[in-house]
N, C-alpha and C positions, 0 to 999 in steps of 0.2 A: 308358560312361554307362548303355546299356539293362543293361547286366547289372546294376549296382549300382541302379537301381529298378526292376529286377525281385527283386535282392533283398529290398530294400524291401517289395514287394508282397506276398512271401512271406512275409515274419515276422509282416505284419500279418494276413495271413489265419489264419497258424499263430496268434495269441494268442484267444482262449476267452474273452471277458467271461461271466459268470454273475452273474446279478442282485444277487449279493450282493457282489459286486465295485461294480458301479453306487451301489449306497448306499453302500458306503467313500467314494468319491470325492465323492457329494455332501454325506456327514458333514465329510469333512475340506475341500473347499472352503469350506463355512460358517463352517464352525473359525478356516483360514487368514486368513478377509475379517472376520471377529470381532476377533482378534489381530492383522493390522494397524489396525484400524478403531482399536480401542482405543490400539494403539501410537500413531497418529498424534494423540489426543486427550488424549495424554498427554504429561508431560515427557520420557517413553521416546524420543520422536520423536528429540526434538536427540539423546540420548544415541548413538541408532543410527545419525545422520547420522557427528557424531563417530569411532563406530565402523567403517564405511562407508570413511571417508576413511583409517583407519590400517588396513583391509586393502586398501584400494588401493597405499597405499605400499608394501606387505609384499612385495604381486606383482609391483609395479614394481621393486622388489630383487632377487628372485627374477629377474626377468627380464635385469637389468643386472647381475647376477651379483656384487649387493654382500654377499661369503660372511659379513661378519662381522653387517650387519646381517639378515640370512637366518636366520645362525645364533642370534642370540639370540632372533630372533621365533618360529625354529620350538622352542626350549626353553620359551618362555612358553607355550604353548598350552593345555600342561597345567593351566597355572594360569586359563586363562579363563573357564572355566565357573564357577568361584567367585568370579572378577571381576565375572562379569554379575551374578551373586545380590546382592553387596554394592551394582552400582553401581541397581540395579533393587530396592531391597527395599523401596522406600516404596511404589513403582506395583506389583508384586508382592500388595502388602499391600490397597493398593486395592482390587485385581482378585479379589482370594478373597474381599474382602469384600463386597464386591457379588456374586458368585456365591454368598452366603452371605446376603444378602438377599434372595434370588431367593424368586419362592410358594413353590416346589416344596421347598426347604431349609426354610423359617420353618416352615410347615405340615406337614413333617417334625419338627423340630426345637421348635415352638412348644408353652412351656408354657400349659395349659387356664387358662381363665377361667370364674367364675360367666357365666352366661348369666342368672342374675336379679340379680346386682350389678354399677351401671354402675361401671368404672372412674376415667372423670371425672365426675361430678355435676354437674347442673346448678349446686347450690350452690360446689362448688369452682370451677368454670371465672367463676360471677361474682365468687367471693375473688379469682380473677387476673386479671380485667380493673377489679375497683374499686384494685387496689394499684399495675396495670400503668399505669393512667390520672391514678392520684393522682399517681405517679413521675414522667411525663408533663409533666404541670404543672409538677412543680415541677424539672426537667431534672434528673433523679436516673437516674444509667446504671444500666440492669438487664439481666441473664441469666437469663433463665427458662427452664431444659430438661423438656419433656413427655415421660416417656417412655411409649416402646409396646409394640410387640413383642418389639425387639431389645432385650439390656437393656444399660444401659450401666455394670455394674458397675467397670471397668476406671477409669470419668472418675471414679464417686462416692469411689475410693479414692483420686483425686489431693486430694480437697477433707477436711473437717469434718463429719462425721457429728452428725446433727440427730434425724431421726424422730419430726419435730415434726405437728400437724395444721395442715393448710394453714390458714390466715386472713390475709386482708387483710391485716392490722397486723402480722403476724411477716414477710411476704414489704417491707414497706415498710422495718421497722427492718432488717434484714436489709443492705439496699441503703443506707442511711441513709449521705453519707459522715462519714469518720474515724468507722467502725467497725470491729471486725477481721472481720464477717463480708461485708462490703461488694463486695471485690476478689474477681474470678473470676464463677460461674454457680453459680446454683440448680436441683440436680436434682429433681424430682418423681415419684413413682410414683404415681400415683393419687392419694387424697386425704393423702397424705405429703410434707413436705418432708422426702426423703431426709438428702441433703447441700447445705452450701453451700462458698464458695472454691472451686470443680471448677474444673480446665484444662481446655478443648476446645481441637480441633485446629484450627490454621489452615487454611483453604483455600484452595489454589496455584491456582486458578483463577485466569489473568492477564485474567480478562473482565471482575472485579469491578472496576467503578468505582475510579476514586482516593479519592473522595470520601468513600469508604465506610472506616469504621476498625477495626481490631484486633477490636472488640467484633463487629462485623457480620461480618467474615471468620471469627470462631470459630463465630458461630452456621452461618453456612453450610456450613464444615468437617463440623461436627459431621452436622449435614441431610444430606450426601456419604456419608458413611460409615455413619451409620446411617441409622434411619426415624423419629425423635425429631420432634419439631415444635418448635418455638424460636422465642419471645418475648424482640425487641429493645428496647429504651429506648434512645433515642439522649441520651447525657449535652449536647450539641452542641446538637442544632435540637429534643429533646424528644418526635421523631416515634416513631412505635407501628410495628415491622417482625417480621411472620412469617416463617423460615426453614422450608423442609419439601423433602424430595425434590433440592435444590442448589439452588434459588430462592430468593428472596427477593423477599416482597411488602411494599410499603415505605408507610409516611402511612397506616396503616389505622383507621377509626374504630372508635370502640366495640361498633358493630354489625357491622362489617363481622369486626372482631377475633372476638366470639361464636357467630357465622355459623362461622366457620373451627374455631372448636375444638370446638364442637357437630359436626362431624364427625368428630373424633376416634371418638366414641363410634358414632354412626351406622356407620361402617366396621367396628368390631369386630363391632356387630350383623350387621352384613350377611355379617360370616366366621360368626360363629358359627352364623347362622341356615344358611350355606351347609355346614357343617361336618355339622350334625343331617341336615340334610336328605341328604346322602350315605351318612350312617351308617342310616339309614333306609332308602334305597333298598338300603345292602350289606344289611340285616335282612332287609327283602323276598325277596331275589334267593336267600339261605339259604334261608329258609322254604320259597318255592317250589322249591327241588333237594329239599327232606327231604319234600315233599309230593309229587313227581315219582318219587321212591325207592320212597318207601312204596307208592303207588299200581302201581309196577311191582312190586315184593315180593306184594303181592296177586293179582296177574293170574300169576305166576310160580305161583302156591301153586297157584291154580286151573288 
């Protein structure tokens, strides 16, 4: 027993951490506690319990010496890696897409905006809360997608191509029922009704109320996956619900509605204003090395 930990003691003195070993390990801790964190908030979970339990059986064969069942599990193996991909492609999908929303990607990735043209107008955002609230009244179910950043090119080709200008009266007829543009969501780009009839995606979130319907799990879906803002009409009780971020704020009034989409714009300002001001300090930071240069090229001469 001494010799075997003094073994012990030995190998452990013989190993050489170097600091850059130390960061590996706390990159990849992070990593790991990320990736379950996520696995467990996800349908992955069941999937891997699932999983979990048919390599328990695999070893308990292995171990009872069941050759045939042994033998077929160790020929599948090959094939698992592409099992996991099929049976993991929707939370897969999730997962890039959120690391795809992330600042550092958008603000990579993000196409420029007028910094003297607002996106949504004041004018626009009251066309959609006098059509939102007319509908309201009169318990007429509506989809209204705001888009932002991300684009949602993919939904507006499930729907009816419009590239209409936004107005009260076209997002009401729109909704209008036994109409054919009625069924589905409204996407918007700015002061654009893109398209209408769009599919969004449900949201598997098993948190969302029962109460809550198809119409309200699409907007939330959508809110999950992208960075869209999403205006509810509940065809049912009438009520006014914003979706944004996988939330949902429900019974909002007309102010409260205004308040919230007037921020839409305020946020852009605040990237764009943060966006100059960067580019500004990189301008700076040039000048001063080419003024640092020059100045030393002069003292060099003399």
């Amino acid at each position: 027993m001494r010799e075997f930990l003094r073994q012990i003691l030995h190998y452990i003195q013989s190993v050489k951490i170097a600091p850059k070993n130390v960061v590996e390990m706390l990159i990849l801790a992070v990593l790991i506690y990320l990736l379950f964190a996520w696995v467990k908030r996800s349908r992955a979970w069941a999937l891997l319990r699932g999983l979990a339990v048919l390599f328990a059986f695999v070893v308990l064969a292995n171990l009872l010496e069941l050759n045939v069942i042994s033998y077929i599990a160790n020929r599948t193996l090959s094939i698992l890696v592409i099992a996991l991909l099929v049976l993991f492609q929707p939370e897969l999908r999730a997962a890039l897409e959120q690391i795809g929303q992330g600042r550092f990607v958008r603000g990579f990735f993000r196409v420029g905006r007028s910094q003297s043209a607002a996106w949504y107008p004041a004018e626009v955002v009251e066309a959609v809360i006098d059509a939102t609230y007319v509908m309201a009244q009169n318990r007429t179910g509506a989809l209204i997608v705001l888009e932002r950043e991300i684009s949602l090119t993919e939904y507006i080709k499930t729907g009816i191509r419009l590239d209409a200008v936004v107005s009260s009266a076209l997002l009401i007829n729109i909704f209008e029922h036994n109409t054919p543009l009625h069924d589905g969501a409204v996407i918007m780009q700015g002061e654009k009704v893109t398209a209408a009839t769009c599919y969004l995606p449900l949201s598997q979130n098993m948190a969302i109320g029962k109460e809550l319907g198809t119409r309200h799990r699409a907007a939330i879906g959508l809110s999950e996956e992208t960075d869209s803002w999403i205006i509810v009409v509940s065809e049912e009780t009438g009520q006014v619900s914003l979706a944004k971020r996988g939330e949902l704020a429900q019974n909002l009034r007309p102010d409260e509605l205004r308040n919230e989409l007037m921020m839409i714009e305020t946020e852009f300002q605040r990237s764009d204003l943060r966006k100059a001001a960067e580019k500004g300090a990189s301008r700076r930071k040039k000048a001063d090395k080419k003024q640092k240069a020059a100045k030393g090229g002069k003292q060099d001469a003399e």
